[in-house]
C-alpha positions in Angstrom: 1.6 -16.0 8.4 2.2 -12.1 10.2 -1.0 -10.3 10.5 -0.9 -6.8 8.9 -2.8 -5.4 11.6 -1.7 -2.8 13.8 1.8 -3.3 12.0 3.0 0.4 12.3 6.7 -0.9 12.7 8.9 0.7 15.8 12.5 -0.5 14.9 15.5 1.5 14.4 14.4 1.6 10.8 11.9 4.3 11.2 13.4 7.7 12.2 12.9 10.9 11.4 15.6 13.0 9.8 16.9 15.1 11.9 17.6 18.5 10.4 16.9 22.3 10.7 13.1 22.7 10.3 12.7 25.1 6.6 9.2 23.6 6.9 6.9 21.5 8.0 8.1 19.1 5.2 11.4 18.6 6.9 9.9 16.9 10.1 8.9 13.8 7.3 10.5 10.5 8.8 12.9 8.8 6.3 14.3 5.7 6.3 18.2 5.2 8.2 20.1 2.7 9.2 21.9 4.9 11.5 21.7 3.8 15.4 18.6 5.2 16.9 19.0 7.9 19.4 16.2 8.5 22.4 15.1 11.9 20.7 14.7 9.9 17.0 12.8 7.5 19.2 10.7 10.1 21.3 10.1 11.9 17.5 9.2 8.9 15.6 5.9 9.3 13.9 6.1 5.4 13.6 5.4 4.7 17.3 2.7 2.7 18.4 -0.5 5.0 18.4 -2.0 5.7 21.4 -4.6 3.5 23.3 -8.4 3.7 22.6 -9.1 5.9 26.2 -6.5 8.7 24.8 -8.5 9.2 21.5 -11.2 11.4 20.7 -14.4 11.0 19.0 -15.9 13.2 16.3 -19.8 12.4 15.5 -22.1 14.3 13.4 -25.5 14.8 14.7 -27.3 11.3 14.5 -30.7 12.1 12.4 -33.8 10.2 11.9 -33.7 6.3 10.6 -29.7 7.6 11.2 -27.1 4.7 10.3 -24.1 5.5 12.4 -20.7 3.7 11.6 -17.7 4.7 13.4 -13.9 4.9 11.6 -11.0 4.9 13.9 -8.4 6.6 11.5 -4.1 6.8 12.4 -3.5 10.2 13.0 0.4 12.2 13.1 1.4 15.2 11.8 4.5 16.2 11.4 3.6 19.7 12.8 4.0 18.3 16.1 6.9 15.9 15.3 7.4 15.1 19.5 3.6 14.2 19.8 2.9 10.4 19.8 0.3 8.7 16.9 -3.4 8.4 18.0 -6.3 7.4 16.0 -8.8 9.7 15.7 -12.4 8.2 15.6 -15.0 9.8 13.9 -18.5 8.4 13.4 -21.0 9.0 10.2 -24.3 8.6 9.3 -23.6 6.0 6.5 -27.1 7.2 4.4 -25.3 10.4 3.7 -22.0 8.9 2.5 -20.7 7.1 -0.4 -20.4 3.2 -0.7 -16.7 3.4 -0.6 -14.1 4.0 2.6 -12.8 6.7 0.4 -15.8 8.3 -0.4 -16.2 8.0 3.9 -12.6 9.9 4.0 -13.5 12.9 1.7 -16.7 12.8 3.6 -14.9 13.8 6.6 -12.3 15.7 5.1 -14.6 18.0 3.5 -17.4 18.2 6.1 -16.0 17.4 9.7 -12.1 17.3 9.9 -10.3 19.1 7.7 -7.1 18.3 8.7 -7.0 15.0 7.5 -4.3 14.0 5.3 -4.4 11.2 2.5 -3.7 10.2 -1.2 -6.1 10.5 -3.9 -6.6 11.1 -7.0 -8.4 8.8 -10.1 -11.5 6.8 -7.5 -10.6 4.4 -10.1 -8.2 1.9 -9.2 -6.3 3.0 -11.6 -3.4 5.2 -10.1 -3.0 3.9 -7.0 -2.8 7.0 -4.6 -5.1 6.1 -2.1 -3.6 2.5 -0.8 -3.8 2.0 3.1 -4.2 -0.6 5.2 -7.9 -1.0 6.3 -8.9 -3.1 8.7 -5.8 -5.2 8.8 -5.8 -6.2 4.7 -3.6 -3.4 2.5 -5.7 -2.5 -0.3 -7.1 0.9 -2.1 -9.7 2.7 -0.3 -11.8 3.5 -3.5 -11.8 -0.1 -5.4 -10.6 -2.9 -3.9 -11.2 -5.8 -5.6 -9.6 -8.6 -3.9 -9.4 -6.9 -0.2 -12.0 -9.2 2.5 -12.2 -6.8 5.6 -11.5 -8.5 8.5 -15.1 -8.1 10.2 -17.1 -11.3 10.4 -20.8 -10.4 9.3 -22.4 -14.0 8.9 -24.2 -13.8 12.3 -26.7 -10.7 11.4 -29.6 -10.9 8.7 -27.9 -9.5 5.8 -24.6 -11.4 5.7 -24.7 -12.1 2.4 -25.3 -8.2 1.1 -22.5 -7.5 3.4 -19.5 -10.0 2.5 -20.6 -8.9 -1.3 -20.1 -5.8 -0.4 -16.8 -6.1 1.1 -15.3 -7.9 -2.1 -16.1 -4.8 -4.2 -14.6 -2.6 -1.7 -17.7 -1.0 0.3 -18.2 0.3 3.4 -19.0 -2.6 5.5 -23.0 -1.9 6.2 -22.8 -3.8 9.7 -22.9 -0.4 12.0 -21.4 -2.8 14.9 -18.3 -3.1 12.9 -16.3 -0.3 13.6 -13.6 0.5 11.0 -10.1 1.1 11.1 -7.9 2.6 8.9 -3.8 3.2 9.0 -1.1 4.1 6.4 0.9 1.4 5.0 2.2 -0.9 7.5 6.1 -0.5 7.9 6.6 2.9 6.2 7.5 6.3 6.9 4.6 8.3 7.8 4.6 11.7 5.7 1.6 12.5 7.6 -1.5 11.0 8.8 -2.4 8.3 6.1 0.1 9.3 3.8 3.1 7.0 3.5 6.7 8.2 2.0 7.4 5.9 -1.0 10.7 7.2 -2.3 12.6 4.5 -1.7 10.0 2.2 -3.4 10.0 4.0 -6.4 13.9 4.4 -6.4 14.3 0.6 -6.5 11.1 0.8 -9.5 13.5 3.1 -11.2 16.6 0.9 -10.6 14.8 -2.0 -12.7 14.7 0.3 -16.2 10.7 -0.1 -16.4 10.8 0.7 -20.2 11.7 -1.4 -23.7 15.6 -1.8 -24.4 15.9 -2.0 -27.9 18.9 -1.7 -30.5 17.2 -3.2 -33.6 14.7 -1.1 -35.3 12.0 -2.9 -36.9 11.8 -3.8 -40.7 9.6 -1.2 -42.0 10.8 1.6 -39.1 7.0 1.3 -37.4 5.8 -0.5 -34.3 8.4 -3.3 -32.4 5.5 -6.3 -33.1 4.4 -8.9 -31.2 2.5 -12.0 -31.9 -1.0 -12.7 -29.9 1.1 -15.4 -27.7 3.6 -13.3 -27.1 1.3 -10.6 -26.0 -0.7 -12.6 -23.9 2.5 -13.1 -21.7 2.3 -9.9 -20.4 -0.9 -10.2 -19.3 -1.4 -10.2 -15.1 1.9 -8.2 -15.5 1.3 -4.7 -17.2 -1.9 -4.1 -14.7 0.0 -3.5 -12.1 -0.6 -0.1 -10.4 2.2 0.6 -8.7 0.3 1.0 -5.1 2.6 -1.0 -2.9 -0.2 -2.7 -0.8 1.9 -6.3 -2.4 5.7 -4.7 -1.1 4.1 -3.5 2.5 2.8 -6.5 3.1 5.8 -8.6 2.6 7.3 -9.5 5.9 11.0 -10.2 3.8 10.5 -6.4 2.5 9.8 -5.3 6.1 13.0 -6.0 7.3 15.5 -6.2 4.1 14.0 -2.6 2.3 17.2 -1.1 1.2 18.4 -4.5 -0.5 15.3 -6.6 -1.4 12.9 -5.3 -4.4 10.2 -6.7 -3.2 7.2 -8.0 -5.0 5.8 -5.4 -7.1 8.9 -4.5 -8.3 9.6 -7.8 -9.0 6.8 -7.6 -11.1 7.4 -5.2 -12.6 10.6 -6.8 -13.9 9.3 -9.5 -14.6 7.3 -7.6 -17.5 10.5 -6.4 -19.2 11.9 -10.3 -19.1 8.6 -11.7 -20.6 8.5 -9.0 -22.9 9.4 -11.0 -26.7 10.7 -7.6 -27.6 13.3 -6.5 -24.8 16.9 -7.3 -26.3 18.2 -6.8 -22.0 17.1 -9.3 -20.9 20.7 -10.7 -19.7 21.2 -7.8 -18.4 18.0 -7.4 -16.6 18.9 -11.2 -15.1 22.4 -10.1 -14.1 20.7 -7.0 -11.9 18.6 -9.6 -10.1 21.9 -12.5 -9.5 22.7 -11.7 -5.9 21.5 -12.9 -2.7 19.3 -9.7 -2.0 17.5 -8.4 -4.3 15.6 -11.6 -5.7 16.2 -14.5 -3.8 14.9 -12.6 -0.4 11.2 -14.0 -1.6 10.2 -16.8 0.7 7.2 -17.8 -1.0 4.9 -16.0 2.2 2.7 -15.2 -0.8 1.4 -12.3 1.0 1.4 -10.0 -1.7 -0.6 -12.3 -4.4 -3.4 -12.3 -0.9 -3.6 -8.8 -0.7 -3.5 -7.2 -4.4 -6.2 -4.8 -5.1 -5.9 -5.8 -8.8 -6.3 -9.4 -8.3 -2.2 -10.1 -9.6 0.1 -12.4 -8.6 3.1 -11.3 -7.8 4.5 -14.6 -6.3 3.8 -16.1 -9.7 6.0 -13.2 -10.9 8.9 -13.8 -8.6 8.7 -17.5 -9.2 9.1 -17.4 -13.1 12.1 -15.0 -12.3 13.6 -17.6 -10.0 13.1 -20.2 -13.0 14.5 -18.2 -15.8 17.5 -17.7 -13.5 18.4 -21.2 -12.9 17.9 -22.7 -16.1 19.4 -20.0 -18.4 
């Protein structure tokens, strides 16, 4: 199975647009299919970063009883659109921060570095914004439920406090692990840990996420449902929209622009198992081509990684059954 690790992708796929800077908006990297070019390639904010002995370390002054934890973070701005992608370490005292990666990232947002650049908004796991890749697992920084960093604790005295920790989504408390954090593996990079998601939530839109209905009800109130036919939806409607499932989908990697992906997939999904959709042949006749289902190779990735604890495979699989025996 690919590791997610490291997977800041380098193919022709990721290029910046090439255009007459307005702003510092316009140096974002989009995707293309168009043949890469040596200044694309030299411009690419989707290069390998660079090597631990070109980064820099930031550390706040190590106090008393101190426990100092180290986060190597993927740094680019698009600023500098010729400068390669480092990761910036920076090392806190862990009794001053929150329990959560994110609340480490506002930590050194707000009090040592503020140029760093990320997503987030509800500290919920509710909306989604702040979805990265941490320690090789794609997950939300504030909540991740189902996320198992990749450090192995079992060897020091409080293991057990530790891989706890890590299934609620806290900071690690093992100071010898050092953290790493990057943006959604095989994106664009907007900037920093920010990745550009239009084209997922072009293919969202392609799907029609909302009820299709001609008949009104009897009595002109609510479309009803039965408690069994509500309980279909359930494991579908909770999805977040985050795309930690889609980025970590080696068939989305490298077939984007045809292939949904998983949490679309989902999505739709929802709309077919919804009793009171009156599309659904429709929906089914989006999905009948060689791309934009039938891409899914049952990796199952995406059902490993969910921050909600979904399945998306499940999803994808019930498609693939509706299809071939309707």
């Amino acid at each position: 199975m690919p590791a997610l690790g490291h997977a800041i992708r380098t193919s022709s796929r990721f290029l910046p647009v090439l255009r007459t800077p307005l702003s510092s908006i316009s140096a974002r990297t989009y995707a293309t299919v168009e043949p890469i070019s040596k200044l694309g390639e030299s411009m690419s904010a989707t290069q390998p970063p660079k090597s631990p002995k070109e980064t820099s370390n930031i550390s706040e002054p190590a106090s008393e009883n101190a426990k100092m934890k180290t986060f190597h973070i993927y740094r680019w701005s698009p600023d500098h659109p010729t400068e390669k992608p480092r990761m910036q370490s920076y090392t806190l005292d862990l009794n001053k921060t929150g329990p959560m990666v994110l609340d480490a990232l506002i930590r050194i947002k707000n009090e040592v570095d503020p140029t760093l650049t990320f997503r987030r908004s509800c500290r919920e796991g509710i909306c989604g914004s702040c979805a990265m890749n941490i320690d090789g697992v794609n997950t939300l920084a504030c909540l991740c439920t189902n996320a198992l960093f990749s450090c192995v604790l079992k060897q020091t005295e409080d293991w057990l406090t530790d891989i706890w920790s890590e299934r609620i989504g806290r900071i690690p408390s093992s100071t010898s692990h050092e953290a790493r954090i990057y943006p959604l593996p095989h994106t664009y990079v907007v900037k920093d840990l920010v990745p550009d998601l239009t084209q997922f939530y072009k293919q969202y839109k392609s799907i029609k996420p909302y009820l299709q209905r001609e008949t009104k009800s009897e009595d002109g109130l609510e479309n009803r449902q039965s408690p069994a036919e509500r309980k279909k939806l359930d494991g579908l409607y909770e999805c977040i929209l985050c795309a930690c499932c889609s980025t970590s989908c080696p068939s989305y990697w490298w077939n984007s622009e045809t292939y949904l992906g998983p949490a679309v997939l989902l999505q739709s999904y929802r709309w077919l198992a919804d009793s009171r959709d009156e599309h659904k042949a429709e929906r089914k006749a989006m999905l009948d081509n060689s791309m934009s289902l039938y891409r899914c190779h049952t990796i199952l990735n995406c059902s490993r990684t969910c921050p909600k604890g979904l399945n998306p495979g499940k999803a994808i699989a019930e498609i693939k059954k509706s299809m071939a025996f309707t």
